[in-house]
ChimeraX commands (.cxc) that place a marker at each C-alpha (Angstrom):
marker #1 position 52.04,167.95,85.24 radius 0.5
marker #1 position 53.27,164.54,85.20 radius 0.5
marker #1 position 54.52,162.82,88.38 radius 0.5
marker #1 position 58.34,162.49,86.45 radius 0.5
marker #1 position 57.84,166.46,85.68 radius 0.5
marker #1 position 56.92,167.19,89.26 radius 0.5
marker #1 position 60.30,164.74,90.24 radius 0.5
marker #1 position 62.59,166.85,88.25 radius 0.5
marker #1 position 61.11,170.29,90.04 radius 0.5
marker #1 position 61.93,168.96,93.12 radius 0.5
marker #1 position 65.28,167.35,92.30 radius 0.5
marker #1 position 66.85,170.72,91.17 radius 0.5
marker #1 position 65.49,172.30,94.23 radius 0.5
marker #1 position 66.91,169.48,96.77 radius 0.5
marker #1 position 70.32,170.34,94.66 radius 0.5
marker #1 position 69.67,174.22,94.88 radius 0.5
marker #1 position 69.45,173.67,98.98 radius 0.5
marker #1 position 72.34,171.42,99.35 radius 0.5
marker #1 position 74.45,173.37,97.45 radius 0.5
marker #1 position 73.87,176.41,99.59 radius 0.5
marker #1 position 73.12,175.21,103.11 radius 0.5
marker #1 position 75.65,171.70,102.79 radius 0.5
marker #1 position 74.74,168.59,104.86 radius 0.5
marker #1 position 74.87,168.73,108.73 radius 0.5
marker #1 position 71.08,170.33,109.74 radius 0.5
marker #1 position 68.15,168.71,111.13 radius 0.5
marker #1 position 65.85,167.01,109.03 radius 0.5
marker #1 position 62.99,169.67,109.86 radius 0.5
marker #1 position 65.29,172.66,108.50 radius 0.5
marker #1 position 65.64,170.84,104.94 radius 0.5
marker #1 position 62.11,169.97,105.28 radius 0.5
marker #1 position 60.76,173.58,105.98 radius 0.5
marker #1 position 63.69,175.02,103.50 radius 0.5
marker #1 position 62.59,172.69,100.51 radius 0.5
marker #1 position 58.75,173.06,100.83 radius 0.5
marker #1 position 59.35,177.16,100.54 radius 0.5
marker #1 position 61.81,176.27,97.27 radius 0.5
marker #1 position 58.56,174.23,95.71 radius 0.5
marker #1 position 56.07,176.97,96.53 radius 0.5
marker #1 position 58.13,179.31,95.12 radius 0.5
marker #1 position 58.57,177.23,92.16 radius 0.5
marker #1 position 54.70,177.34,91.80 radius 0.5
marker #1 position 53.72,173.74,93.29 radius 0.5
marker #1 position 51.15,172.69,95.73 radius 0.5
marker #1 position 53.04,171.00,98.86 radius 0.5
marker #1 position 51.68,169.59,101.73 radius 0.5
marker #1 position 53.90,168.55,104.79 radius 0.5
marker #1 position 53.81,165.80,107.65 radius 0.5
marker #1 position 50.11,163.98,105.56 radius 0.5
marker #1 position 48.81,161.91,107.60 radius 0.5
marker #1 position 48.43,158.62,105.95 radius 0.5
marker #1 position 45.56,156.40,107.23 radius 0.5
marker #1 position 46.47,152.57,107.05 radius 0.5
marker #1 position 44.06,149.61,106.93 radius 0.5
marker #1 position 44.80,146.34,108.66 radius 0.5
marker #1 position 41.79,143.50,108.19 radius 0.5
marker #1 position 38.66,145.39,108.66 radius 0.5
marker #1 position 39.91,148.00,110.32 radius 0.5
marker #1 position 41.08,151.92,109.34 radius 0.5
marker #1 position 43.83,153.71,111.83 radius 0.5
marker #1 position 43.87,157.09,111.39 radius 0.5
marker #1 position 47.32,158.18,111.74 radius 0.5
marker #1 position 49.69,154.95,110.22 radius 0.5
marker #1 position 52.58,157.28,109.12 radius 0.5
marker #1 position 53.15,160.92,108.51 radius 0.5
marker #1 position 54.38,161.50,104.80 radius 0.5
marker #1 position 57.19,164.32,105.21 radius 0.5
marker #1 position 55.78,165.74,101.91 radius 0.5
marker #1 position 53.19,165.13,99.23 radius 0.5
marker #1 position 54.01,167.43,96.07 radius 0.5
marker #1 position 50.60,168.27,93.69 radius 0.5
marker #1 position 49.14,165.43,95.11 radius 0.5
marker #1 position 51.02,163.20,93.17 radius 0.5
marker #1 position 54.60,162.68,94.18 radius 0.5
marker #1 position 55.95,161.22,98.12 radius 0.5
marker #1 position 58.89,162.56,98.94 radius 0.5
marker #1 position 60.54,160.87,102.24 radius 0.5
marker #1 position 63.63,163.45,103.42 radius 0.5
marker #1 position 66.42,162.19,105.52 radius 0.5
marker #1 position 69.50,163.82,107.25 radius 0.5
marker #1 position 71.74,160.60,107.67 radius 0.5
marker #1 position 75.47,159.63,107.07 radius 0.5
marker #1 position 74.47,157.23,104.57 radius 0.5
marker #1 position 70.26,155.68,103.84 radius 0.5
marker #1 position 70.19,152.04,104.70 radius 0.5
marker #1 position 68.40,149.22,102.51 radius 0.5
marker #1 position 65.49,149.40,104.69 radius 0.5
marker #1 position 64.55,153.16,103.74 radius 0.5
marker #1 position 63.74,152.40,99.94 radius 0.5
marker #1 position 61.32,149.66,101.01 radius 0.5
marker #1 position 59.65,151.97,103.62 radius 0.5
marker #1 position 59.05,154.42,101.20 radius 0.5
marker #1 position 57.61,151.53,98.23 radius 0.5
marker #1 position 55.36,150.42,101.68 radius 0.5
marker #1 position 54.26,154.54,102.02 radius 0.5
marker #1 position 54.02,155.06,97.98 radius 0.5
marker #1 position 51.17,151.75,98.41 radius 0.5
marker #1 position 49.32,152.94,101.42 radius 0.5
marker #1 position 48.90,156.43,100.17 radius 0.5
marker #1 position 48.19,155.23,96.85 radius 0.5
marker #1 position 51.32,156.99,94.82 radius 0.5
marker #1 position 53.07,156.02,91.80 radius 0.5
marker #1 position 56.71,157.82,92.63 radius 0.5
marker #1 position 58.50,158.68,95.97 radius 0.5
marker #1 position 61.69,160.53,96.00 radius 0.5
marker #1 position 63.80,159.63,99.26 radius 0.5
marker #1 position 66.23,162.57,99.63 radius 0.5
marker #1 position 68.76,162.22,101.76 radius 0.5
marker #1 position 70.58,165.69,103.03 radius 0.5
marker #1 position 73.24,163.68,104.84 radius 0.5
marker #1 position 75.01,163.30,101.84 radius 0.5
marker #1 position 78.51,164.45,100.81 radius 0.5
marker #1 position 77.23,165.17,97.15 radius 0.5
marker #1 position 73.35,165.36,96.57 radius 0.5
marker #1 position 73.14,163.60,93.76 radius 0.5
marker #1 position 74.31,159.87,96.26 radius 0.5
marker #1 position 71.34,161.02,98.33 radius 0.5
marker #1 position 68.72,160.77,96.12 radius 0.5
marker #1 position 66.69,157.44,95.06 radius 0.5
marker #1 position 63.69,157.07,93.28 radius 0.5
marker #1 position 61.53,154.84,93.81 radius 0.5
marker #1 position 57.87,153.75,91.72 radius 0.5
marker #1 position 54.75,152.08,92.46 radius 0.5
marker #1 position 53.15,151.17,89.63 radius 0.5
marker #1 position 54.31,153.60,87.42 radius 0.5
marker #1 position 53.18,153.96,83.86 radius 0.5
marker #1 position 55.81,156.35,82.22 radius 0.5
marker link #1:1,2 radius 0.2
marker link #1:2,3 radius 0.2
marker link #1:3,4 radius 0.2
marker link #1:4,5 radius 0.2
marker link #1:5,6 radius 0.2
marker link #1:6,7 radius 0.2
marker link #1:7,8 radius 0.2
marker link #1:8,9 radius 0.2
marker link #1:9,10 radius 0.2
marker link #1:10,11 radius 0.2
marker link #1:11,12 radius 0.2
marker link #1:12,13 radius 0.2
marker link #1:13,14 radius 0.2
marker link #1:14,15 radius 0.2
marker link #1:15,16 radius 0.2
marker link #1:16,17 radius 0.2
marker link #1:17,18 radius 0.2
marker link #1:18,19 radius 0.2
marker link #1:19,20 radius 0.2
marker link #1:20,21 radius 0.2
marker link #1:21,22 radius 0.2
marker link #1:22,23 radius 0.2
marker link #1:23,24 radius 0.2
marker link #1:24,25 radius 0.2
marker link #1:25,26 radius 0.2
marker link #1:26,27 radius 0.2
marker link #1:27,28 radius 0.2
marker link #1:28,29 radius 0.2
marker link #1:29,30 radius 0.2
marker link #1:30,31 radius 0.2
marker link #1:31,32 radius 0.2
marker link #1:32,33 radius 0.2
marker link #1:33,34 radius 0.2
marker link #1:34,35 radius 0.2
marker link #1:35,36 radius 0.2
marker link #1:36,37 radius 0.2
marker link #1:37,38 radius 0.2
marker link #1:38,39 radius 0.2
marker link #1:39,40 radius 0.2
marker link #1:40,41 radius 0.2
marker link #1:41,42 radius 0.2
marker link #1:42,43 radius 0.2
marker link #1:43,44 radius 0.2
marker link #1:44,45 radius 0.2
marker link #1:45,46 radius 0.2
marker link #1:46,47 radius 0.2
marker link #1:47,48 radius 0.2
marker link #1:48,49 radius 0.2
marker link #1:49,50 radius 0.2
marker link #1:50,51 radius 0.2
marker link #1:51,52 radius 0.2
marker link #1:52,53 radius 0.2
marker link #1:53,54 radius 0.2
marker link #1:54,55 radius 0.2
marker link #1:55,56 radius 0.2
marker link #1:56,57 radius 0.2
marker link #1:57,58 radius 0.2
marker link #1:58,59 radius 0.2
marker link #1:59,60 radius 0.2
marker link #1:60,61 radius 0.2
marker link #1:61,62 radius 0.2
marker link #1:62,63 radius 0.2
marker link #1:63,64 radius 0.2
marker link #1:64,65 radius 0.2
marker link #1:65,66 radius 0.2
marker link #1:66,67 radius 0.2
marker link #1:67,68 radius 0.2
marker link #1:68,69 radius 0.2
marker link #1:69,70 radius 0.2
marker link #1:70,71 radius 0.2
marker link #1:71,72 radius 0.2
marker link #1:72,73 radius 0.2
marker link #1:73,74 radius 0.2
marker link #1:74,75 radius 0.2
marker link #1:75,76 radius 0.2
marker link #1:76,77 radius 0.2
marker link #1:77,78 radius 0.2
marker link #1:78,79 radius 0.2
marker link #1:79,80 radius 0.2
marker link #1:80,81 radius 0.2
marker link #1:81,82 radius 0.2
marker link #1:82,83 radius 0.2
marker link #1:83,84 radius 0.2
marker link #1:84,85 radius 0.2
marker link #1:85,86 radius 0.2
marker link #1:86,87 radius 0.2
marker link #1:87,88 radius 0.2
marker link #1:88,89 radius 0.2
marker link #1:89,90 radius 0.2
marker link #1:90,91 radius 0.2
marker link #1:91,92 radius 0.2
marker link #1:92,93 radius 0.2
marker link #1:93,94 radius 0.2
marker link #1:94,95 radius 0.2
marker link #1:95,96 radius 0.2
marker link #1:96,97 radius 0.2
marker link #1:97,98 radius 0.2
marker link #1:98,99 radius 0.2
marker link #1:99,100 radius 0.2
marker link #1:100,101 radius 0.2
marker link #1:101,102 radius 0.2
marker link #1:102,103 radius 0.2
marker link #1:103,104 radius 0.2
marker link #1:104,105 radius 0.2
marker link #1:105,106 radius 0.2
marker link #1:106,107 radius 0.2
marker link #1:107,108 radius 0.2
marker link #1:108,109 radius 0.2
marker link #1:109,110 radius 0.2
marker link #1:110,111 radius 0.2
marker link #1:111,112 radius 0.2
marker link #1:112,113 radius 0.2
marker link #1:113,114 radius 0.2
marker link #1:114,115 radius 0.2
marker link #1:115,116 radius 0.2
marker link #1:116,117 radius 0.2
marker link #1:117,118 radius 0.2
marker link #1:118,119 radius 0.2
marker link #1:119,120 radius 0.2
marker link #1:120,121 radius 0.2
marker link #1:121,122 radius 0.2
marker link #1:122,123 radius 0.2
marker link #1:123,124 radius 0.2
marker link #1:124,125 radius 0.2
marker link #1:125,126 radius 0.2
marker link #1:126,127 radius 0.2
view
């Protein structure tokens, strides 16, 4: 399954969720709610990876928690904001690099309507 396939899994699903539970909860409840909607969609998800980073010569073991890695191919960074700032695109292009992933989906719950809460965002990408 292709990195775009996994995407469009996990699109419908962040739109299945919104739709029934609405904007307002805690990051962790969309989170926990969406990783059970993949699993039951028949992906392999792994929450809060810990992403080493290296800085000169040096390897720190815990740089940044990914909120979820999909089939080992796909970064997606959930939020539960009023509106995702500039600043949250680049952070996820800066994850996508140090965890060595072509495609990151930020989702952001916040949202009125879903589909202004989600931005896609590639690394390389060869589609």
């Amino acid at each position: 399954m292709t990195e775009n396939e996994i995407a469009t899994i996990v699109v419908d699903s962040a739109y299945k969720i919104h739709t029934t539970l609405g904007p307002g909860l805690l990051e962790t409840v969309y989170e926990v709610v969406l990783a059970y909607e993949l699993k039951q969609r028949g992906l392999r998800v792994e929450r809060q990876v810990v992403i080493p980073i290296r800085y000169e010569s040096i390897t720190f073991d815990e740089g940044f928690r990914a909120d979820m890695i999909v089939e080992d191919k796909l970064l997606v960074e959930l939020k539960a904001i009023t509106e995702l700032a500039r600043v949250h695109k680049k952070q996820l292009l800066t994850y996508l690099k140090l965890a060595d992933k072509r495609l990151g989906l930020l989702i952001n719950f916040g949202e009125e309507f879903i589909r202004n809460g989600i931005k896609r965002v590639v690394n390389d990408l060869v589609e």
